[in-house]
N, C-alpha and C positions, 0 to 999 in steps of 0.2 A: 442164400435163399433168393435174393433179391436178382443172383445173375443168371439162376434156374432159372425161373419165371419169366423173366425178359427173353431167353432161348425158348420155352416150351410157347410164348406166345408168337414167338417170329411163324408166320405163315411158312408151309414148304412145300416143295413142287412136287413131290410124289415121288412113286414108284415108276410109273408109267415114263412120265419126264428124266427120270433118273437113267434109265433104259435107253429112251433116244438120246439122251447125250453122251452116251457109254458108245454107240452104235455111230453118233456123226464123227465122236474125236477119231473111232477106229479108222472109220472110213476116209475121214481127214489124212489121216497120217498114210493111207496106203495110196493114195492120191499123189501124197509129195514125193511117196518114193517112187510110182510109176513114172511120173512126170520128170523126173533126173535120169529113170532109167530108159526111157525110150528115144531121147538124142543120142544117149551115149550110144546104145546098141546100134544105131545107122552109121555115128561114126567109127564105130568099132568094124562096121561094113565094109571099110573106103567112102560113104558115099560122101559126094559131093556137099558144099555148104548148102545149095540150094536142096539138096534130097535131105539132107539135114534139117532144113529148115520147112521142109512139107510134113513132118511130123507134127509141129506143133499146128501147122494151118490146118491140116487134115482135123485134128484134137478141138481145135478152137472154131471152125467149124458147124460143129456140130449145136450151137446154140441159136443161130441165125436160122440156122437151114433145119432142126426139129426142136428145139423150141417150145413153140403151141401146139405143134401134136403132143408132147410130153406134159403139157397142163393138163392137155384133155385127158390121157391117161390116167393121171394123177387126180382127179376129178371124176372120171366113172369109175375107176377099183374101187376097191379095199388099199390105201395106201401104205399100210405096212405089210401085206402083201405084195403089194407090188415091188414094194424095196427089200424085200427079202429076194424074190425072183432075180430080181434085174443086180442085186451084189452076187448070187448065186453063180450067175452068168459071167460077173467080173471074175468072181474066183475060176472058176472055169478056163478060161481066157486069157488068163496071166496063168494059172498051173499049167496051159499048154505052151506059153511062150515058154515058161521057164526050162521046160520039159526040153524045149526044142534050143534053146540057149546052154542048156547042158550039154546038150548031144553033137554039138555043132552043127547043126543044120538050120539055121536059123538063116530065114530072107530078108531081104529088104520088103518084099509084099509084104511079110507077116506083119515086121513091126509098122506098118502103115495101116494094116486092119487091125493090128489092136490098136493102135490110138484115132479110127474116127468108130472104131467098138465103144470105147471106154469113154471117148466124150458123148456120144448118146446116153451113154449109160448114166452119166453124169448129170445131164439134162432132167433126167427121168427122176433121179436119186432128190437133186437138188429140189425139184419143184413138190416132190411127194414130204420131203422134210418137212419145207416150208409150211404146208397143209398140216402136216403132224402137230407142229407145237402149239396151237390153239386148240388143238384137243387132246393135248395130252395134260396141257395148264388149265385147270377148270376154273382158277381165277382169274378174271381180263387184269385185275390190278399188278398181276405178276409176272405178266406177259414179259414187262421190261429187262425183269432180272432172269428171264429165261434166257431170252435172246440172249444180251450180255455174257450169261455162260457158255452158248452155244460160239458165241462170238471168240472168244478167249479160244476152247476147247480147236478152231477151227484156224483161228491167228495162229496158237503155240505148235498146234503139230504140222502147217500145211508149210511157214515162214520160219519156225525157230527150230525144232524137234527131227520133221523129216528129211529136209538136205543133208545137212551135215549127219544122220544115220544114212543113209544112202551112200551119201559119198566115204561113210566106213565100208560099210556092206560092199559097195563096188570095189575098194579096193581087194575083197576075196574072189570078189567076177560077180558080170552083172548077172546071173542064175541066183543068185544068194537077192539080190532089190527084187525082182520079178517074187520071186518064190516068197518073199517076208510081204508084199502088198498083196498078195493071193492069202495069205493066213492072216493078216490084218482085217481084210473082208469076210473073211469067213468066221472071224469072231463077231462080227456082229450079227449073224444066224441068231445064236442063241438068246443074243442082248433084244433083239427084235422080239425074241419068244416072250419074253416077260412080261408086253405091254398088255395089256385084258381088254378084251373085247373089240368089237368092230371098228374100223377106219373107215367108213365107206361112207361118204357126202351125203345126207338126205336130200334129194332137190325141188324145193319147193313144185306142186302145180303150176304148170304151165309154161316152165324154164324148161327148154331142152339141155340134156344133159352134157352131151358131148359139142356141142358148137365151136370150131377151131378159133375162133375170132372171137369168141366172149372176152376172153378175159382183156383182149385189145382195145375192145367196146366201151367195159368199165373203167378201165385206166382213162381212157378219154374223155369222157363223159362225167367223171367225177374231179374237179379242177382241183383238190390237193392231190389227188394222186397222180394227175398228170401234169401238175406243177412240180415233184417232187421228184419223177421219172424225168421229165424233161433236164430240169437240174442235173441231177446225176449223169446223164445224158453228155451233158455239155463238159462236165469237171471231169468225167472218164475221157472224154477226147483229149482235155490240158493233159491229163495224166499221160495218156499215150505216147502225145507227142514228146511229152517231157524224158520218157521212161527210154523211147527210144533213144535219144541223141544222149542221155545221160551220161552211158560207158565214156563216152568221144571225148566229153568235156572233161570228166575226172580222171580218169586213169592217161597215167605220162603215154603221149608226151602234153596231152589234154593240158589247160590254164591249171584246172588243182595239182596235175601232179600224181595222185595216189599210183601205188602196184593194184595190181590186181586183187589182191589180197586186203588192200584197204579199202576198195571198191567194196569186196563182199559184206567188210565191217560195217559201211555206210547201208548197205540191205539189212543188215544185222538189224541196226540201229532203226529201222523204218518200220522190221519186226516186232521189234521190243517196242516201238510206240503203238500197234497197235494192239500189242495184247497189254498194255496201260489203260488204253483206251477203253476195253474191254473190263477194265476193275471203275473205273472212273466214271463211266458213263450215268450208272444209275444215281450216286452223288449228286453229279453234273444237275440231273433229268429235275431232281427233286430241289435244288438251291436255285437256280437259275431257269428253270422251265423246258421247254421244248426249242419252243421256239429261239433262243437265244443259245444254246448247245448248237441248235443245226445251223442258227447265222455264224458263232467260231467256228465252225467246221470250214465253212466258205471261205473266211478267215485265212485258216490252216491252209487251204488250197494254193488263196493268195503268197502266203508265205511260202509252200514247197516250191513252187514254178518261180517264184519274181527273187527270189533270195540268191541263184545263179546270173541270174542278170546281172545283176551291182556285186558280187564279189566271188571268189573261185577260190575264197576260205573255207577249209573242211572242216573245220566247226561249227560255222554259221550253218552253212547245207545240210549238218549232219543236225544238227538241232530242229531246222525246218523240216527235215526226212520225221524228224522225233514227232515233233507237231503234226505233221501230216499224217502219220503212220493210225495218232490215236484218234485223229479226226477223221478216218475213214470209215475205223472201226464204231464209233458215235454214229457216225449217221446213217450205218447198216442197218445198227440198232433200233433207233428212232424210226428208221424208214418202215420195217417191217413190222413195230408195233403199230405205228398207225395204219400199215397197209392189213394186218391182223384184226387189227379194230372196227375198219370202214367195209372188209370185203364178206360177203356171205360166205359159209362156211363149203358149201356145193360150188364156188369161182375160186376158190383161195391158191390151186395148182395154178390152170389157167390164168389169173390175172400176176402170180408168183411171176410165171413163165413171160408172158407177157411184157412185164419190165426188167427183164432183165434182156430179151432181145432187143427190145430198145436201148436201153443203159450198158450191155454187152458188145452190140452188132456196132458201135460206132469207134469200137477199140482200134479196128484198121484203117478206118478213118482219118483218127488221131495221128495212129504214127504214120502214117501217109504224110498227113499237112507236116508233120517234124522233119521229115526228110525233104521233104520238097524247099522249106524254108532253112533248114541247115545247107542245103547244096544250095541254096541260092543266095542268101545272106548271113551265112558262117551260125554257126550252133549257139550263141549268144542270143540269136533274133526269135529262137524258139521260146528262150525263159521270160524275153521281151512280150513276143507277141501274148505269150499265156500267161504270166501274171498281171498284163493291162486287162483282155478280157475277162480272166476271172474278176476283177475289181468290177467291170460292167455286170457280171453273174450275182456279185452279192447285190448290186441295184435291184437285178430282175427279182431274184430273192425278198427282197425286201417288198416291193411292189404286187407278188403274186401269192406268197404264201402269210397268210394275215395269224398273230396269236391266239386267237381264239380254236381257228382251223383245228388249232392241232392240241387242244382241251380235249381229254373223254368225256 
């Protein structure tokens, strides 16, 4: 009786909520396997490493360069609306690659217009989500464990779930990945249908509704949120760089040593710490606070990048990957309940959008300065250079974002 009651009084997220997160894991998952299938199909082409390599630029792309028009969109519709349209579209889009990877007539054009298609589309998806789950959670106090699921659902299928299905499915041909991420989106049609009633921003008097630079406005203007973008900002470049020179050092004839194949393990492992991180977080949120979750997360950073520096043990690396995996996933969380919390409900695309072309657009950046400092002072001076910096990033940390800030 006693453990009825303790269940029938736990709050729960709904129907509605139940729905978008039926509909992000789908879309999750058909993400991870377009994403393995559209290198392979260039290289399945001949093309070159460099034509090879314009798939993912063409893809990655697309957040720099539309972006803040996709807040805005996401901000004047009907949001679930619009992410029905625009998965419609993805279906669409991958049923005709597929269509055209069966047939053998598949180009090199194509698979480059479906991936700066599908990262637009992405843009659009992601910022419309974002806007969704504070209205589909009618309690602000449950925001936390929404995210957190949404987090998990999007770690497990996009890092743990979709490769290794893909790379099944590819080995029957890649019309088999193409055709399962077309039916993957297309399950979430119906999962969209369920949610009741309108998505569509009220916007107070006197706010223009579509303004392309709002949400850029309010991330700056409000100093946690542009203390907390900037941050991110800074740790996505450590990442970059780290991510790029990574392969060099571990895999033989690299200092670690691993096959290739232990390589992936060590991804594995970076997986699995974020969908940890993803069960942990709310524990964390409630025993230790906000603010000291997102100061270990800074932590975690320091330890992914500086832990190569002093030693080229796969253990040690592989435990930091752990740590860092769940620490990414922690301060996703944190970050978008408080940016859920502080943003008006008519800016919540737009300012989504917003930070993440800031905290996204510096990823080339990142691996820019990796490469520049690997060719210049061997691949050691990269985990050097970013785990001193990150150690200056938990200073800034500590100096700009204060605990109260980040009290409901």
């Amino acid at each position: 009786m006693v453990v009825s009651e303790v269940k029938q009084s736990r709050p729960r997220l709904g129907r509605d909520f139940g729905a978008l997160w039926g509909a992000t894991a789908a879309a999750n998952l058909g993400d991870a396997m377009y994403l393995i299938a559209l290198p392979l199909l260039a290289l399945h082409l001949h093309a070159s490493p460099g034509q090879v390599a314009a798939v993912t630029v063409l893809y990655t792309l697309a957040w720099p360069v539309f972006g803040l028009p996709a807040g805005v969109l996401a901000d004047r519709v009907d949001r679930r609306r619009l992410v029905v349209i625009v998965n419609g579209c993805r279906v669409a889009a991958l049923g005709a690659l597929t269509m055209l990877v069966a047939s053998g007539t598949i180009g090199l054009g194509w698979v480059y217009a479906a991936a700066l298609l599908l990262g637009v589309a992405e843009t659009i998806v992601d910022s419309s989500f974002a806007a969704l789950i504070p209205a589909t959670v009618h309690d602000p106090a449950l925001l936390g464990r929404a995210n957190a699921r949404l987090e998990f659902a999007i770690s497990a299928n996009n890092q743990f779930i979709g490769p290794p299905l893909a790379g099944l499915l590819a080995a029957a041909g890649l019309a088999w990945v193409t055709g399962a991420s077309s039916l993957l989106y297309l399950t979430t049609l119906p999962l969209l249908a369920l949610m009741a009633g309108s998505y569509r921003a009220t916007v107070p008097a006197g706010r223009e509704r579509g303004a392309l630079t709002a949400g850029l406005r309010f991330v700056w203007r409000h100093r946690l949120l542009r203390s907390l973008t900037l941050i991110t900002a800074a740790m996505n470049i450590f990442w970059s760089a780290w991510l790029a020179v990574l392969v060099v050092y571990v895999v033989s004839p690299g200092p670690v040593g691993l096959s290739p194949a232990g390589y992936g393990l060590l991804l594995t492992v970076m997986a699995a710490g974020s969908i940890a991180g993803s069960a942990l977080v709310e524990p964390m949120r409630r025993r230790l606070g906000d603010h000291r979750v997102l100061a270990l997360d800074v932590v975690g950073t320091i330890l992914l990048i500086g832990i190569p520096a002093v030693t080229a043990n796969p253990f040690a690396i592989g435990a930091a990957m752990l740590v860092g995996g769940a620490g990414s996933t922690v301060w996703r969380v944190i970050s978008a309940v408080v940016r859920q919390r502080l943003t008006p409900p008519d800016l919540l695309g737009r300012v989504y959008s917003a930070s993440r072309v800031i905290s996204w657009g510096v990823l080339p950046v990142g691996a820019g300065l990796g490469a520049l400092l690997a060719e210049a002072y061997g691949v050691r001076s990269v985990f050097v250079v970013g785990g001193l910096a990150s150690l200056a990033l938990l200073v800034a940390y500590g100096l700009t974002v204060r605990p109260a800030d980040l009290v409901p």
